[in-house]
C-alpha positions as CSV (number, residue, x, y, z in Angstrom):
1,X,-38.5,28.6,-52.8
2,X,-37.6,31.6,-55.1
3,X,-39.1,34.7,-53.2
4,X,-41.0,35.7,-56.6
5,X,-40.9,32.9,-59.1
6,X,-42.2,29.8,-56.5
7,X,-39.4,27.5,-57.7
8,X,-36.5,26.3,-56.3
9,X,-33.6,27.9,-56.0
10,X,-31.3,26.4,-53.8
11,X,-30.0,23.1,-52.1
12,X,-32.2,23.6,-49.2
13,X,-35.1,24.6,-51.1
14,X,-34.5,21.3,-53.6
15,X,-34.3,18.9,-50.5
16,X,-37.7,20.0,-49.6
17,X,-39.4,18.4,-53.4
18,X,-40.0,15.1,-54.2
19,X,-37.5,12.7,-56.6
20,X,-41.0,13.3,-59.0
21,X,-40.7,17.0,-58.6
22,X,-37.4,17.5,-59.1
23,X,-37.2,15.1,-62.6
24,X,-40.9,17.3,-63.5
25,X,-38.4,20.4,-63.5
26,X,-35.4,19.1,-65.4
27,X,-37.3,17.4,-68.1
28,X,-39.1,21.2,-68.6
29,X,-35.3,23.1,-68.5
30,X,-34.3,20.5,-70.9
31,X,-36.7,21.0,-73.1
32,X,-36.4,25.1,-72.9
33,X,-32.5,24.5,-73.2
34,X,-33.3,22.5,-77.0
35,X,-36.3,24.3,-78.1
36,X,-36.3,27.7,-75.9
37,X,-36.1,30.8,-78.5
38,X,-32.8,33.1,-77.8
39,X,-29.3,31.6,-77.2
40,X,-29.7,33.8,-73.6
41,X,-32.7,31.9,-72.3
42,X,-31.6,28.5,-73.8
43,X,-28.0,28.9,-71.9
44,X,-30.3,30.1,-68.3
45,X,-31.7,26.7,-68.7
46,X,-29.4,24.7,-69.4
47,X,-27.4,26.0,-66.2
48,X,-30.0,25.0,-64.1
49,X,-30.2,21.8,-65.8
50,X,-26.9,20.8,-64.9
51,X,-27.6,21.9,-61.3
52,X,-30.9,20.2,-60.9
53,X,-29.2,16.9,-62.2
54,X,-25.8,17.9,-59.9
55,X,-28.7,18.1,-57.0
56,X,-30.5,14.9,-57.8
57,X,-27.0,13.1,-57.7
58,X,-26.5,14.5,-54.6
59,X,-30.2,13.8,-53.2
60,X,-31.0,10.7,-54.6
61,X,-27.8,9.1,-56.1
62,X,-28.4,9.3,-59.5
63,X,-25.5,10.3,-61.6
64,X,-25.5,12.8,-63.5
65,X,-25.3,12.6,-67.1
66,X,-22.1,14.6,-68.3
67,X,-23.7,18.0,-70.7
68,X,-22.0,20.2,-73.0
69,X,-23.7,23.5,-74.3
């Protein structure tokens, strides 16, 4: 996990959380990407969106849905 922040931040770390975990964390960055206040913080989340989802695929063979900023 992130040294400071307690969330994942890597392949390894991701692997460690459960299929529940993992869809908890990119329904709450794609919510921040819509509704999150400056362009900055909306376009953080939405990168790790796409990686999250890039990560499940990868973990759990679920595709991916294809995202555009």
């Amino acid at each position: 996990m992130g040294k400071r922040s307690g969330v994942a931040d890597s392949g390894e770390d991701l692997a460690k959380l459960t299929l529940d975990q993992i869809n908890h964390d990119i329904e709450r960055c794609a919510y921040w990407a819509e509704a999150g206040g400056s362009s900055q913080g909306r376009k953080s989340f939405f990168k790790r969106l796409v990686w999250l989802e890039a990560e499940r695929e990868r973990l759990h063979d679920i595709p991916a849905p294809k995202r555009r900023f």
